[in-house]
ZAMARGU-4260 file (C-alpha; in steps of 0.2 Angstrom, whole numbers, plus 5000, padded with zeros to 4 digits):
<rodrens>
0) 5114/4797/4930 | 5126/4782/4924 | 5135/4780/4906 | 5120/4770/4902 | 5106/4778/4901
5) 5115/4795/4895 | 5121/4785/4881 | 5102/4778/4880 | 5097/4796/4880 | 5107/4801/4866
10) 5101/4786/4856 | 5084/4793/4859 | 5089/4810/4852 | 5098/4799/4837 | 5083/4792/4831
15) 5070/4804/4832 | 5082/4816/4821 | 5085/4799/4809 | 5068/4795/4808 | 5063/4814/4804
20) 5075/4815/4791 | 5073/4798/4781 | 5054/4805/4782 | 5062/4818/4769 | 5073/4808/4759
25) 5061/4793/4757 | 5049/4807/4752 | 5060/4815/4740 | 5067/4797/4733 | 5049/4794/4728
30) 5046/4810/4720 | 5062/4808/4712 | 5071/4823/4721 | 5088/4820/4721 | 5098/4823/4739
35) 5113/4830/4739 | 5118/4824/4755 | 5110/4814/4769 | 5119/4816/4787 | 5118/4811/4804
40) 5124/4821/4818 | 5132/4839/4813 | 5150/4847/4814 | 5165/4837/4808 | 5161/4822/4796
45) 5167/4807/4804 | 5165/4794/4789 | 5154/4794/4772 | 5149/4785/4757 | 5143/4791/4741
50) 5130/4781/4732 | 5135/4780/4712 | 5116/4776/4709 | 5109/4789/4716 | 5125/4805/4722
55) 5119/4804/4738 | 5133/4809/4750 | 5131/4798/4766 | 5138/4805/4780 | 5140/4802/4800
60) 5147/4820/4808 | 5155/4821/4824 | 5139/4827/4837 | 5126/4817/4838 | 5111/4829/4841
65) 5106/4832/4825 | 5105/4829/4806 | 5099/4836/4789 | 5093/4829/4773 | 5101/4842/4760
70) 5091/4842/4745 | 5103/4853/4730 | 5103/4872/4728 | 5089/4873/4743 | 5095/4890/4755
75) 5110/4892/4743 | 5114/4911/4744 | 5125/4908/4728 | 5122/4912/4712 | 5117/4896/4702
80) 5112/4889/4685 | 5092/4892/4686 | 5093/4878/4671 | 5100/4862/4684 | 5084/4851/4684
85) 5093/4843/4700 | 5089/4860/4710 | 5076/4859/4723 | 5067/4876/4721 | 5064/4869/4702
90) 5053/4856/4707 | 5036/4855/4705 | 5027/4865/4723 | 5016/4850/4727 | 5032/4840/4726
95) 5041/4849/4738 | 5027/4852/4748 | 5025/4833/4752 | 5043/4831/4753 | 5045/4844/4767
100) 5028/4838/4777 | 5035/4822/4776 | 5049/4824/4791 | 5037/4829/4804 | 5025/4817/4796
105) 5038/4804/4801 | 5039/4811/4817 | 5021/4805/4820 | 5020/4788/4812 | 5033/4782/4822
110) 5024/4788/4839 | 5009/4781/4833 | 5018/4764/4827 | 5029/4762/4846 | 5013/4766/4857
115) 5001/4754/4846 | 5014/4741/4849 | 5018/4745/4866 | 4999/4743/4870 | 4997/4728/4858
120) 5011/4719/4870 | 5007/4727/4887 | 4989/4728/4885 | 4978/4745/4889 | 4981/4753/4906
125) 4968/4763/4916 | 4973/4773/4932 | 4966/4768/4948 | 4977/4782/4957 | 4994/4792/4960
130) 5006/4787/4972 | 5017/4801/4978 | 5036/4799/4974 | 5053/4810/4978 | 5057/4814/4960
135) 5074/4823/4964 | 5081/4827/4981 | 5090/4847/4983 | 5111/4847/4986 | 5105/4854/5003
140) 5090/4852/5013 | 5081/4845/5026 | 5077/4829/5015 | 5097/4827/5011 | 5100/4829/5027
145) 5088/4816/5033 | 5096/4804/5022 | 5079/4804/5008 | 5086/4800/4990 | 5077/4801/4972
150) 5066/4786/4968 | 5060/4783/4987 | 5041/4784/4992 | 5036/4789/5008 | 5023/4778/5014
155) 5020/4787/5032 | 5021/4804/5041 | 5017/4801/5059 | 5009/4786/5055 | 4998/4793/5043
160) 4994/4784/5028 | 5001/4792/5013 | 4996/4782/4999 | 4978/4788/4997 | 4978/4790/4977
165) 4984/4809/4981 | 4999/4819/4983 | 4990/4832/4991 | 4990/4822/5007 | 5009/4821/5009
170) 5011/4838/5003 | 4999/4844/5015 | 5007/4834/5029 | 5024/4844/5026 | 5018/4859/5025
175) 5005/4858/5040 | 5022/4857/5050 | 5025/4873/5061 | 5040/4875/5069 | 5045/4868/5087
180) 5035/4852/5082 | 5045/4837/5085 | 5052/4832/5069 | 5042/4821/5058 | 5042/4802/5057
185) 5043/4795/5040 | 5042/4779/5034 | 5052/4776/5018 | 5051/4763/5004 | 5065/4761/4994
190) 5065/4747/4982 | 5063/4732/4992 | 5069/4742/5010 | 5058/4749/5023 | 5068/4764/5031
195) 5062/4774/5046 | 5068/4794/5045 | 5066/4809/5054 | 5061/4824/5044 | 5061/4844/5051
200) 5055/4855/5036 | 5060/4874/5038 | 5053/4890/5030 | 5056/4894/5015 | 5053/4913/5012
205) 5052/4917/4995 | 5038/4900/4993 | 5029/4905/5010 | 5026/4888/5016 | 5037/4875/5025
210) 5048/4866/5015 | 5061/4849/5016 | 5069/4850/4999 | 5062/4840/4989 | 5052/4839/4970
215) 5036/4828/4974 | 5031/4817/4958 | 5016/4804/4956 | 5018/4787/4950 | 5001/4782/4944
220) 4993/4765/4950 | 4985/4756/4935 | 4974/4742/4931 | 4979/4734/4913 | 4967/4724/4902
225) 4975/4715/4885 | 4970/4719/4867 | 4968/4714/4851 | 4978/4724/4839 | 4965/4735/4832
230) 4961/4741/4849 | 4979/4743/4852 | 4978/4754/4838 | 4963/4764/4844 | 4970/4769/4861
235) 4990/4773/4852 | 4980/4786/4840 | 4969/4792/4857 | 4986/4794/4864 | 4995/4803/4851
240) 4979/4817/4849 | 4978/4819/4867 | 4999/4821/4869 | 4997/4833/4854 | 4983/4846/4863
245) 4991/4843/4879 | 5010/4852/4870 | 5001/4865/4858 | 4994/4871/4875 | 5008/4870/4883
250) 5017/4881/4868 | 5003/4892/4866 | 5005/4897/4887 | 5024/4898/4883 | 5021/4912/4871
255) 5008/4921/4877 | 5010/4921/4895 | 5029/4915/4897 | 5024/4900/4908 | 5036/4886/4909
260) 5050/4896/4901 | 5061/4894/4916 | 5060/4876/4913 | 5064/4874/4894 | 5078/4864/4890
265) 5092/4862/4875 | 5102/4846/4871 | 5111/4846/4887 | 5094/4847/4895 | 5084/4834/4885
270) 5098/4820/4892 | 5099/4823/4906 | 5080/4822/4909 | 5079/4809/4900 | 5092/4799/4905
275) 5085/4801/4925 | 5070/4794/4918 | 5077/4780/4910 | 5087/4775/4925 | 5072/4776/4938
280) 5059/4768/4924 | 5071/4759/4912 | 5067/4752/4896 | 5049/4758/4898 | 5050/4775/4902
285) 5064/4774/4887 | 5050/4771/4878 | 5037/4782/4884 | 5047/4795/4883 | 5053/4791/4864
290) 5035/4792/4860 | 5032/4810/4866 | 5045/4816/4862 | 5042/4812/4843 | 5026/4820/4844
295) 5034/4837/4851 | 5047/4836/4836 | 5035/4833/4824 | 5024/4846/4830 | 5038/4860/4833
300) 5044/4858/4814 | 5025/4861/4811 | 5028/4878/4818 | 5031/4895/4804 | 5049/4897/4812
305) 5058/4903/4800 | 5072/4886/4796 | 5061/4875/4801 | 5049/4865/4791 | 5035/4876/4793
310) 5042/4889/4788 | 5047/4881/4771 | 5028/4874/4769 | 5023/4894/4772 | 5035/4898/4757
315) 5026/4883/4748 | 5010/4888/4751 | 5013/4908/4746 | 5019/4900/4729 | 5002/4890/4726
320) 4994/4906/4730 | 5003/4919/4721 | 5008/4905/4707 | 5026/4909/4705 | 5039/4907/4718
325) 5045/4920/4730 | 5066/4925/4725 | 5077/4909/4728 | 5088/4921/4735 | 5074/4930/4747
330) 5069/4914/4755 | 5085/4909/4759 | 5090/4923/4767 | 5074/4920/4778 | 5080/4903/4782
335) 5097/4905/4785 | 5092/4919/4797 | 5082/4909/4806 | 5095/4893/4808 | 5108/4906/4815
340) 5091/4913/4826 | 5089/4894/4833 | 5108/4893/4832 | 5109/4905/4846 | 5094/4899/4857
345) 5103/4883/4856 | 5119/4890/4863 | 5110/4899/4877 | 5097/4886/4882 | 5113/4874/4884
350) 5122/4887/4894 | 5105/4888/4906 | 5106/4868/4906 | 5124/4867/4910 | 5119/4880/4925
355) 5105/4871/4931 | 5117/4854/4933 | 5131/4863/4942 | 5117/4868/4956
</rodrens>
């Protein structure tokens, strides 16, 4: 990783949060919901405006992973005037209902928008293949040792051919090694450079199979074909469905089965995947990655975590039914537990993050 692209990844974070956040003031501005305050970043408040039109506190706070659009009395535990017409829980429910959909909402539009222009530019692209890569390289190993870094693609073992639309090929061709075989030659490409190595795998016992230290990733071979903007269009909402099953599942195995919980991440996490990402792919992945991204966020604040949009659209929704609102009191309680709750995750995902770096 370089300054760059962590500073890119934290741009990335940036506007996702912005975004999702003007999705609630914009919505509340138009139902004529006043915001108490509208903030970038949390902790200390580094500089701020307040408008006279509007007494909106603008605010930019110290760390820049996050934001908050706080609309007047909403989660207050204190006792206040139930007269105030500028309080949130006063509104009318369909108000605050579309003004609470409205971040997530955001969340989606501007997927939608980035991969319809993206495609509108760059045309539609349809995979022909998968060419294996070395996504990341293990601080000890056979492949470090062999001189093998992140971003190279092995073209040959033995003078095999390892470009055959597969990775099972070169995953096959590591694993078939058995031990006293001479050591494997491999051909390397990396960037414009043709380099010839010598790799031994070795045993690892808690996988079972022979292994050179390595994480194997595919970069898929396309054909591209231009568009017209409608078409553009077409594929981006395609996209965008097909991104949203393929993370509900994904979610859905997390919590009934546990998969993929040893690779969650937190902040810490997030940037420095992404900011890999963006230094092997660059502006591209940057915005690849912007897109899906969004429509995780999006979808997450979807979710009846209490703290979270969701659960606030819930609380809605119990008031449409029951036709008067649940205590002001109750609910915040509900929603302040839930921030401390995500608070805490927060903390310990980080920690797990900051782990997985020092290794």
């Amino acid at each position: 990783m370089n300054i760059l692209s962590i500073l890119l990844a934290i741009l990335l974070l940036a506007i996702l949060i912005v975004v999702h956040e003007m999705g609630h003031f914009w919505a509340a501005r138009w139902m004529h919901i006043d915001v108490a305050e509208f903030a970038v970043g949390f902790g200390p408040k580094l500089f701020g405006w307040k408008s006279r039109k509007y007494e909106t506190t603008f605010a930019v706070r110290a760390v820049p992973l996050g934001g908050y659009c706080g609309f007047y009395g909403e989660d207050s535990l204190e006792e206040l005037p139930k007269d105030d017409p500028r309080l949130f829980p006063n509104q009318n429910v369909w108000k605050r209902l579309f003004v609470i959909l409205m971040g997530p909402m955001m969340n989606f539009l501007l997927a939608f928008i980035l991969a319809t222009g993206f495609y509108w530019v760059n045309g539609i692209s349809t995979v022909t293949g998968v060419d294996p890569y070395i996504m990341e390289v293990n601080a000890a190993g056979a492949a470090r040792d062999a001189g093998l870094q992140a971003g190279d693609v092995i073209t040959e073992i033995n003078g095999k051919n390892m470009l055959d639309d597969t990775t099972e090929t070169l995953l096959s061709a590591i694993g078939g090694y058995r031990q006293g075989d001479p050591a494997l030659e491999v051909t390397v490409l990396r960037g414009e450079e043709t380099l010839h190595l010598q790799l031994t795998p070795a045993w690892n016992e808690e996988e079972e199979r022979m292994m050179v230290g390595v994480t194997i990733g595919g970069r898929y071979r396309l054909r591209t074909e231009k568009t017209n903007l409608a078409g553009a269009a077409k594929a981006s909402a395609e996209m965008c469905w097909q991104a949203s099953g393929l993370i509900l599942g994904a979610l859905k195995n997390l919590v009934t089965t546990g998969e993929g919980l040893d690779q969650t991440s937190g902040p810490v996490g997030i940037i420095s995947i992404v900011s890999e990402e963006v230094r092997l792919g660059g502006m591209q992945a940057f915005l690849e990655l912007l897109i899906s991204i969004s429509i995780n966020l999006g979808l997450m604040n979807l979710l009846p975590i209490p703290g979270l949009d969701g659960s606030r659209l819930v609380f809605g929704l119990i008031e449409v039914v029951r036709r008067k609102p649940v205590p002001q009191e109750k609910e915040a309680l509900v929603h302040t537990a839930g921030m401390v709750l995500l608070l805490g995750l927060m903390i310990f995902l980080t920690y797990q993050d900051v782990l997985r770096l020092i290794r």
